[in-house]
GUZA-31031 format. One record per atom (N, C-alpha, C): residue number from 0; residue in one letter; atom name; x, y, z. Coordinates in Angstrom, 1 decimal. Example, Ala and Ser with C-alpha at 12.3 -4.5 7.8 and 13.67 -1.06 7.14 Angstrom:
BEGIN
@nr=0&rest=A&atom=N&X=13.2&Y=-5.7&Z=7.8
@nr=0&rest=A&atom=CA&X=12.3&Y=-4.5&Z=7.8
@nr=0&rest=A&atom=C&X=13.2&Y=-3.3&Z=7.8
@nr=1&rest=S&atom=N&X=12.8&Y=-2.2&Z=7.1
@nr=1&rest=S&atom=CA&X=13.7&Y=-1.1&Z=7.1
@nr=1&rest=S&atom=C&X=12.9&Y=0.0&Z=7.9
***
This chain:
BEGIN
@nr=0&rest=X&atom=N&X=92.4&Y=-63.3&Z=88.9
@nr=0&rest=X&atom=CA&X=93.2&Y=-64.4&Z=89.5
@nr=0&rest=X&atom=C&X=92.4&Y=-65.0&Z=90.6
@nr=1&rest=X&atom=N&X=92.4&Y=-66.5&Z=90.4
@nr=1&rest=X&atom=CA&X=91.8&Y=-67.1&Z=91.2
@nr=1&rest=X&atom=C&X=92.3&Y=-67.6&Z=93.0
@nr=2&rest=X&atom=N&X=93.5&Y=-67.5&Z=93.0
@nr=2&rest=X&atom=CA&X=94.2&Y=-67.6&Z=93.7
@nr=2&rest=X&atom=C&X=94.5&Y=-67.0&Z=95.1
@nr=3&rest=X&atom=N&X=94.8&Y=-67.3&Z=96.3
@nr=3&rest=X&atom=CA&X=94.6&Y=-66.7&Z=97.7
@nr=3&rest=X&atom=C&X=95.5&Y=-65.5&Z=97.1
@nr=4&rest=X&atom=N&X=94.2&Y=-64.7&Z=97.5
@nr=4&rest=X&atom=CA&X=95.5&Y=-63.0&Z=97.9
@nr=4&rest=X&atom=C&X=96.5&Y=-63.0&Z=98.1
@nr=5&rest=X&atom=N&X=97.3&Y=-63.4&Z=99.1
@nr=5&rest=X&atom=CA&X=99.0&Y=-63.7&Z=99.3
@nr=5&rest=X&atom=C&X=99.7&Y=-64.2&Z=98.5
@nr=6&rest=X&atom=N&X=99.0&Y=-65.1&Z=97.5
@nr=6&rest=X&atom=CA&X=100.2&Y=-65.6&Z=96.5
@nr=6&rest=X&atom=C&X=100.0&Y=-65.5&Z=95.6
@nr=7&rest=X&atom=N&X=98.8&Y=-65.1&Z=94.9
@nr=7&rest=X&atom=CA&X=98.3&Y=-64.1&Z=94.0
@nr=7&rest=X&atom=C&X=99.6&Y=-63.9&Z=92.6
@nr=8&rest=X&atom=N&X=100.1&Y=-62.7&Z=93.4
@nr=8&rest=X&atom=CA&X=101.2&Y=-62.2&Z=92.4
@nr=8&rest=X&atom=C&X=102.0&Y=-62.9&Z=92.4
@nr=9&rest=X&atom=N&X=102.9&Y=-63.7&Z=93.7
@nr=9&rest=X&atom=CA&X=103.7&Y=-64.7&Z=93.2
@nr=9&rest=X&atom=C&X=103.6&Y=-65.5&Z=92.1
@nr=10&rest=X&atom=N&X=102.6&Y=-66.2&Z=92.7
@nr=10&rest=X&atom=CA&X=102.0&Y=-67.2&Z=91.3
@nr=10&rest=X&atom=C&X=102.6&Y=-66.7&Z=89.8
@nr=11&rest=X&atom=N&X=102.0&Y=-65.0&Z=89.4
@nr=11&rest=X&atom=CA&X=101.5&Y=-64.5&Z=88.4
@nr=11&rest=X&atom=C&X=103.3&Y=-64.1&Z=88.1
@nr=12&rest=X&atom=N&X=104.4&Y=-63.8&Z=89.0
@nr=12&rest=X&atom=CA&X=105.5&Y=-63.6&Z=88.9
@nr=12&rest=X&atom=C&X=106.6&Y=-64.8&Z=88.2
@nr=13&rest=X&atom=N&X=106.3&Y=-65.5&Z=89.3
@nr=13&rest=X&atom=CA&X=106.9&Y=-66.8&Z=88.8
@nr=13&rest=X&atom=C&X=106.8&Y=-67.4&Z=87.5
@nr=14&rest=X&atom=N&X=105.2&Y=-66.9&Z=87.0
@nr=14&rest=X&atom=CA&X=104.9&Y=-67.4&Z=85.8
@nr=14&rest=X&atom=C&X=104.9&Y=-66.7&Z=84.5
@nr=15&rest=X&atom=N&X=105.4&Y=-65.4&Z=84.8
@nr=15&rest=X&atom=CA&X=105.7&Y=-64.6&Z=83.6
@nr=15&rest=X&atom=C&X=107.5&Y=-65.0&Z=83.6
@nr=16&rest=X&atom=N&X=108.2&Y=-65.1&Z=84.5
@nr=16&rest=X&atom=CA&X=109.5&Y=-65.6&Z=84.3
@nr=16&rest=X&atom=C&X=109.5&Y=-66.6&Z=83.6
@nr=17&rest=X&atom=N&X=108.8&Y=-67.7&Z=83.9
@nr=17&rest=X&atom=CA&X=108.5&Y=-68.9&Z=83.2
@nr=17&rest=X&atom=C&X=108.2&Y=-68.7&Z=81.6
@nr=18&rest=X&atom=N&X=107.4&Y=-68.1&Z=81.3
@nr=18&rest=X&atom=CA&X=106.6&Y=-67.6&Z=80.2
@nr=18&rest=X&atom=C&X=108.0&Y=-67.4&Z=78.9
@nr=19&rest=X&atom=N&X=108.5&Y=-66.3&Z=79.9
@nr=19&rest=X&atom=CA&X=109.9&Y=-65.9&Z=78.8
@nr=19&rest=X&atom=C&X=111.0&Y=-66.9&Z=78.7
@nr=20&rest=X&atom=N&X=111.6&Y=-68.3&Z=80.1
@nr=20&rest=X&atom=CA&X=112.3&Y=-68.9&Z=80.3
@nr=20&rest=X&atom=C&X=111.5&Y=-70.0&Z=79.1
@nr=21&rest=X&atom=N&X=110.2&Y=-70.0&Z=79.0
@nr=21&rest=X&atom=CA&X=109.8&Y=-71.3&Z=78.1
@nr=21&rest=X&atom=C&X=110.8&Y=-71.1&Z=76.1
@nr=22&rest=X&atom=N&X=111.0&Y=-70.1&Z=76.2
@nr=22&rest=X&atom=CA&X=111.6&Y=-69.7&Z=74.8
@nr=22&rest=X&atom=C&X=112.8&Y=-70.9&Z=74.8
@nr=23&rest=X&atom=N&X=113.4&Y=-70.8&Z=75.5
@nr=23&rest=X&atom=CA&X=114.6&Y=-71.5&Z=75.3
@nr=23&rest=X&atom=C&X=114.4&Y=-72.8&Z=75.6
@nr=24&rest=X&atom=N&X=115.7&Y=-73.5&Z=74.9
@nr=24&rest=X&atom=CA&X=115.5&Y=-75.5&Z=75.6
@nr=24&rest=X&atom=C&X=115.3&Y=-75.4&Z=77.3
@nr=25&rest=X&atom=N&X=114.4&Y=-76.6&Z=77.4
@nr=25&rest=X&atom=CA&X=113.9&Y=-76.8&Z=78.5
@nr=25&rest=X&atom=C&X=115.2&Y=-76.5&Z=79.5
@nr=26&rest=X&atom=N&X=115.9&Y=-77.3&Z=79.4
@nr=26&rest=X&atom=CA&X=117.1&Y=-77.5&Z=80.7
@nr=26&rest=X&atom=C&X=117.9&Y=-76.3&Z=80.6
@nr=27&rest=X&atom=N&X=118.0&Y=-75.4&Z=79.6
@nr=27&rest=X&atom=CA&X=117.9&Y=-73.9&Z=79.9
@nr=27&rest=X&atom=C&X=117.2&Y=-73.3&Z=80.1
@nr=28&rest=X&atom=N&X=115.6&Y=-73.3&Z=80.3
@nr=28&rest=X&atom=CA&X=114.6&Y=-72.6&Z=80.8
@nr=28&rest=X&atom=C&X=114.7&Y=-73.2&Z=82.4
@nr=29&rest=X&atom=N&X=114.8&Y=-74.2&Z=82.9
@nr=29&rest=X&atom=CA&X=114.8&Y=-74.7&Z=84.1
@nr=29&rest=X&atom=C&X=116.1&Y=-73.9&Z=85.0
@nr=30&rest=X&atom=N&X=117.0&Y=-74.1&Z=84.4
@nr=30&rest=X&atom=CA&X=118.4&Y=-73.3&Z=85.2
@nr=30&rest=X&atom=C&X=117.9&Y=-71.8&Z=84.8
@nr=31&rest=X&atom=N&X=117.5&Y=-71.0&Z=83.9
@nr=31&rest=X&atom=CA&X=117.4&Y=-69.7&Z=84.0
@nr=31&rest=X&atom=C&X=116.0&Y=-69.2&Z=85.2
@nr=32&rest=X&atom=N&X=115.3&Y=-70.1&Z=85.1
@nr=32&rest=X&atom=CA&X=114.3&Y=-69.8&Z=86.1
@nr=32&rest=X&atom=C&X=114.6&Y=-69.6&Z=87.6
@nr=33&rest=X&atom=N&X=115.2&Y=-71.0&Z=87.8
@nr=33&rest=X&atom=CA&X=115.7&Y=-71.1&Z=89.0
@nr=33&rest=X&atom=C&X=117.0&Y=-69.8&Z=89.8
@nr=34&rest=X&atom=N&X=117.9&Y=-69.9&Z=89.0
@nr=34&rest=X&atom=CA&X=118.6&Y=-68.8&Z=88.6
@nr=34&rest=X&atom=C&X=117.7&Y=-67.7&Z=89.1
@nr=35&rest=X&atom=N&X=117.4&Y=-67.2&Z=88.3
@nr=35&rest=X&atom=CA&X=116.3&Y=-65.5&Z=88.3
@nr=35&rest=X&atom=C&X=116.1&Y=-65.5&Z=89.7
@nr=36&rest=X&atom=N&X=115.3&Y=-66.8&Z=90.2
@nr=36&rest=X&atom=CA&X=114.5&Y=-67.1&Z=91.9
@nr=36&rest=X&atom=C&X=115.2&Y=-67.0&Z=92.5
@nr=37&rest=X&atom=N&X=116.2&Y=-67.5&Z=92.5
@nr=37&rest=X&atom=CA&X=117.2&Y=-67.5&Z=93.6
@nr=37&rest=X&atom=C&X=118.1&Y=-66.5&Z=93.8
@nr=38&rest=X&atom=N&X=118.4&Y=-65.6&Z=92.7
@nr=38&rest=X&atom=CA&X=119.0&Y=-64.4&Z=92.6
@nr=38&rest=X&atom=C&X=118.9&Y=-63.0&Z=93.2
@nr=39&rest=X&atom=N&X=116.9&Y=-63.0&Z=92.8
@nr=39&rest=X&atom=CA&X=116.4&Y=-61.7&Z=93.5
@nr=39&rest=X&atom=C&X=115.7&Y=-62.0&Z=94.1
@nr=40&rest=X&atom=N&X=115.0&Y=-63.1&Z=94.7
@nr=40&rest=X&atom=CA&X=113.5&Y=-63.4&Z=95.5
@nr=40&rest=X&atom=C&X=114.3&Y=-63.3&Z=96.5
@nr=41&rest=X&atom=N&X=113.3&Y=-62.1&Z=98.1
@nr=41&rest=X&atom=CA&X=114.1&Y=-62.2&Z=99.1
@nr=41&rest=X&atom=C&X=113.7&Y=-63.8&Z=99.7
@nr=42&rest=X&atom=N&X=114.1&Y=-64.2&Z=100.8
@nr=42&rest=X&atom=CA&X=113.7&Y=-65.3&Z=101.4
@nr=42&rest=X&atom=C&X=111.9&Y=-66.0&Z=101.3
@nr=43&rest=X&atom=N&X=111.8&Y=-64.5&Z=102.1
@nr=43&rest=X&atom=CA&X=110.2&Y=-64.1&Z=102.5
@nr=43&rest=X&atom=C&X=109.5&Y=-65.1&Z=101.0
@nr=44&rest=X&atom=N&X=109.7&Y=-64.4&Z=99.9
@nr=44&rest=X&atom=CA&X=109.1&Y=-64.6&Z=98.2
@nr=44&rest=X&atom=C&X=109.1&Y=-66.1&Z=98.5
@nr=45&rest=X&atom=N&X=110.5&Y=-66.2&Z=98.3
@nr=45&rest=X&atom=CA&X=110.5&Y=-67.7&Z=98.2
@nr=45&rest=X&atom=C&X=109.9&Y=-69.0&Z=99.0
@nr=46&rest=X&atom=N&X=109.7&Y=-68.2&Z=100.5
@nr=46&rest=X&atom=CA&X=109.1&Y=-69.2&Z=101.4
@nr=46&rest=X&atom=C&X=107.6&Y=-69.3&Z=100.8
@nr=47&rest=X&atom=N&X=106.4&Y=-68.1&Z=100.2
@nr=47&rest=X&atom=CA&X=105.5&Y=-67.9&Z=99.8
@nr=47&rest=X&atom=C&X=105.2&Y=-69.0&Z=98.6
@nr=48&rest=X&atom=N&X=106.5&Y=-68.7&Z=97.7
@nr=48&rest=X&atom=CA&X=106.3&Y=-69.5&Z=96.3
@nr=48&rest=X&atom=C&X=106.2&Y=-71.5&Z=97.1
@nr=49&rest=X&atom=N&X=106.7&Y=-71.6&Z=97.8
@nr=49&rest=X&atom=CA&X=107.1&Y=-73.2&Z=98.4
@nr=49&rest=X&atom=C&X=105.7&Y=-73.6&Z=99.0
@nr=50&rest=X&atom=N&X=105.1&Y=-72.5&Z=100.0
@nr=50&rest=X&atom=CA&X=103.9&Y=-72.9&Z=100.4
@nr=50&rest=X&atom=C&X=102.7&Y=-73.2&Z=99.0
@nr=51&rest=X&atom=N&X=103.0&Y=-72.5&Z=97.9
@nr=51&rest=X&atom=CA&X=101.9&Y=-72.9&Z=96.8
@nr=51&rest=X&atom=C&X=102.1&Y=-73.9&Z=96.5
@nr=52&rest=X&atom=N&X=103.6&Y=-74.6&Z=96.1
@nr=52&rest=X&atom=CA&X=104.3&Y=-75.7&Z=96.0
@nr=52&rest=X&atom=C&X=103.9&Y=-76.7&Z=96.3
@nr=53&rest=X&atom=N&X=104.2&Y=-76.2&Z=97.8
@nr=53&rest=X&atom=CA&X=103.7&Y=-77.6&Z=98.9
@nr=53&rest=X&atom=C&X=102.6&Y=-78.3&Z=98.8
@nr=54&rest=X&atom=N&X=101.4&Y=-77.4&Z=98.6
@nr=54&rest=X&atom=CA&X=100.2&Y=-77.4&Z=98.3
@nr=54&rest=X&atom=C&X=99.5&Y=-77.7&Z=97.1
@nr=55&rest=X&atom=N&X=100.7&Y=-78.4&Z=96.1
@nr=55&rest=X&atom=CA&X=100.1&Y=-78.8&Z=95.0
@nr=55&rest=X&atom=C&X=100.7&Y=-77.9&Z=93.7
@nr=56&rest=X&atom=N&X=101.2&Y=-77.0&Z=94.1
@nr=56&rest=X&atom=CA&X=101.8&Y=-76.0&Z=92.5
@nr=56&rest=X&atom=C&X=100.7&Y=-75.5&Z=92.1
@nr=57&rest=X&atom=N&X=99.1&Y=-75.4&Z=92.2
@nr=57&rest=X&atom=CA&X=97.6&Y=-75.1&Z=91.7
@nr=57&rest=X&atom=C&X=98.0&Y=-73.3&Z=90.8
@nr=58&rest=X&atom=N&X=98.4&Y=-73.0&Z=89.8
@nr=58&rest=X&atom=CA&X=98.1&Y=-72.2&Z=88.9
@nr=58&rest=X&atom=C&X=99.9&Y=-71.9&Z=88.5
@nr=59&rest=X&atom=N&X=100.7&Y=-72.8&Z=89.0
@nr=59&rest=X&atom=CA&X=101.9&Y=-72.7&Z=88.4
@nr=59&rest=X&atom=C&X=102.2&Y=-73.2&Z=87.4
@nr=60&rest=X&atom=N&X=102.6&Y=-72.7&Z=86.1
@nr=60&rest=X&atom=CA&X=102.8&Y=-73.3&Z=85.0
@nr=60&rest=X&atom=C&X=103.9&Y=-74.4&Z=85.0
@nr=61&rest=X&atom=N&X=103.9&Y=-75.5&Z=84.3
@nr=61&rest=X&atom=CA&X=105.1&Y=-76.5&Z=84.4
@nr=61&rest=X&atom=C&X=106.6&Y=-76.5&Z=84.6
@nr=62&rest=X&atom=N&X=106.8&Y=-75.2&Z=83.9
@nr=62&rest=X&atom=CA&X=108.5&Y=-75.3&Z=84.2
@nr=62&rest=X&atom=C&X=108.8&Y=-74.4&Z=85.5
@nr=63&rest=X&atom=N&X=107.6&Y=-73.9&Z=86.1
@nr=63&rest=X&atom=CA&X=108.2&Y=-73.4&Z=87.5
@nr=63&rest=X&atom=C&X=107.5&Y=-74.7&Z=88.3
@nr=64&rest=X&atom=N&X=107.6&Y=-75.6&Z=87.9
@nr=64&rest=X&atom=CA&X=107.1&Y=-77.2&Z=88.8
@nr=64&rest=X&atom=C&X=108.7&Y=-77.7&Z=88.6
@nr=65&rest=X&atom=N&X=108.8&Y=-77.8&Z=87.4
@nr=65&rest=X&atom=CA&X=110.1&Y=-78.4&Z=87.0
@nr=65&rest=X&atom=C&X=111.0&Y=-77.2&Z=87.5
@nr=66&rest=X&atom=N&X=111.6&Y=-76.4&Z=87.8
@nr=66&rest=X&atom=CA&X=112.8&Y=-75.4&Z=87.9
@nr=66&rest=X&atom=C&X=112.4&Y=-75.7&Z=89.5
@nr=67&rest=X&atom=N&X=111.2&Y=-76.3&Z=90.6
@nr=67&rest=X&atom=CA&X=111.1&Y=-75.7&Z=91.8
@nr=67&rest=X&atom=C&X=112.9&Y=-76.8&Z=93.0
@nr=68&rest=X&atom=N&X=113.2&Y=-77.9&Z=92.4
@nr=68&rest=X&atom=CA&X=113.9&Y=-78.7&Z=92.9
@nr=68&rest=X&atom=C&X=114.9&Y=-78.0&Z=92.7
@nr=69&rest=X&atom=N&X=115.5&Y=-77.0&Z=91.7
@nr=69&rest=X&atom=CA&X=116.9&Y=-75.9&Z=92.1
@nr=69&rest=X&atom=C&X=116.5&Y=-74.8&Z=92.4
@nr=70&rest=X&atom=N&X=115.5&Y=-74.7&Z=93.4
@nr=70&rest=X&atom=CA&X=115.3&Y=-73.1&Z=93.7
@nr=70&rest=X&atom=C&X=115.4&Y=-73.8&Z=95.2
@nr=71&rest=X&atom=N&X=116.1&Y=-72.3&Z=95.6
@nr=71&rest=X&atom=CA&X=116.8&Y=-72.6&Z=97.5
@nr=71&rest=X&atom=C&X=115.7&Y=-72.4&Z=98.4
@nr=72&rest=X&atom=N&X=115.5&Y=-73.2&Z=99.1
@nr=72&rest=X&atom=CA&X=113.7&Y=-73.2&Z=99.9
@nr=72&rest=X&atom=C&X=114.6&Y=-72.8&Z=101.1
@nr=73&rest=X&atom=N&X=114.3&Y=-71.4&Z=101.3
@nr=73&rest=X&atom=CA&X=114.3&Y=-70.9&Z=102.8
@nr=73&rest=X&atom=C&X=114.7&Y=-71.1&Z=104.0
@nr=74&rest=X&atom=N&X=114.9&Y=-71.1&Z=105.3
@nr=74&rest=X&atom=CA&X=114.5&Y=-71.3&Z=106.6
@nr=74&rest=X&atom=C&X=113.4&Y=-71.2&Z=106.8
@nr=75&rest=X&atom=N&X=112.4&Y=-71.8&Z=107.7
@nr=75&rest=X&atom=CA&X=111.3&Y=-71.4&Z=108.3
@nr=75&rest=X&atom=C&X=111.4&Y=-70.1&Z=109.0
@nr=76&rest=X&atom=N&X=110.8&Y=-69.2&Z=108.5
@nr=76&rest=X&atom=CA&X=109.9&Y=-68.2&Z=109.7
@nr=76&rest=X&atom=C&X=110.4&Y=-68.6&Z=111.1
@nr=77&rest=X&atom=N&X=110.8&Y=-67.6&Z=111.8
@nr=77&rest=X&atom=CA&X=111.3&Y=-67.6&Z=112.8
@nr=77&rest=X&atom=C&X=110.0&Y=-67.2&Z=114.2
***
């Protein structure tokens, strides 16, 4: 993985969720994705996944680009 150490596995998380969410029609792979993210990612995950985001999505496969607008983005870090 080419990717900064810290989000490394996110990346690689996100995108095996993705991988199995791509089976089904899109707009069911989009809500199950998001779903899954927002279900078990603690905050921390999520704020991690947003900064890759923010920064362009660089090794995120498409439907965790597309599922990122129903996934709940955090508070900032206190």
């Amino acid at each position: 993985m080419s990717h900064d150490a810290p989000h490394a596995k996110l990346i690689y998380m996100a995108n095996q969720i993705a991988k199995f969410m791509e089976s089904k029609p899109h707009d069911q792979g989009i809500e199950g994705l998001a779903s899954h993210i927002n279900d078990f990612w603690e905050p921390r995950m999520r704020r991690h996944l947003f900064e890759v985001l923010d920064a362009g999505g660089n090794g995120l496969r498409p439907l965790v680009l597309d599922a990122a607008v129903k996934i709940r983005r955090p508070a900032e870090a206190a």
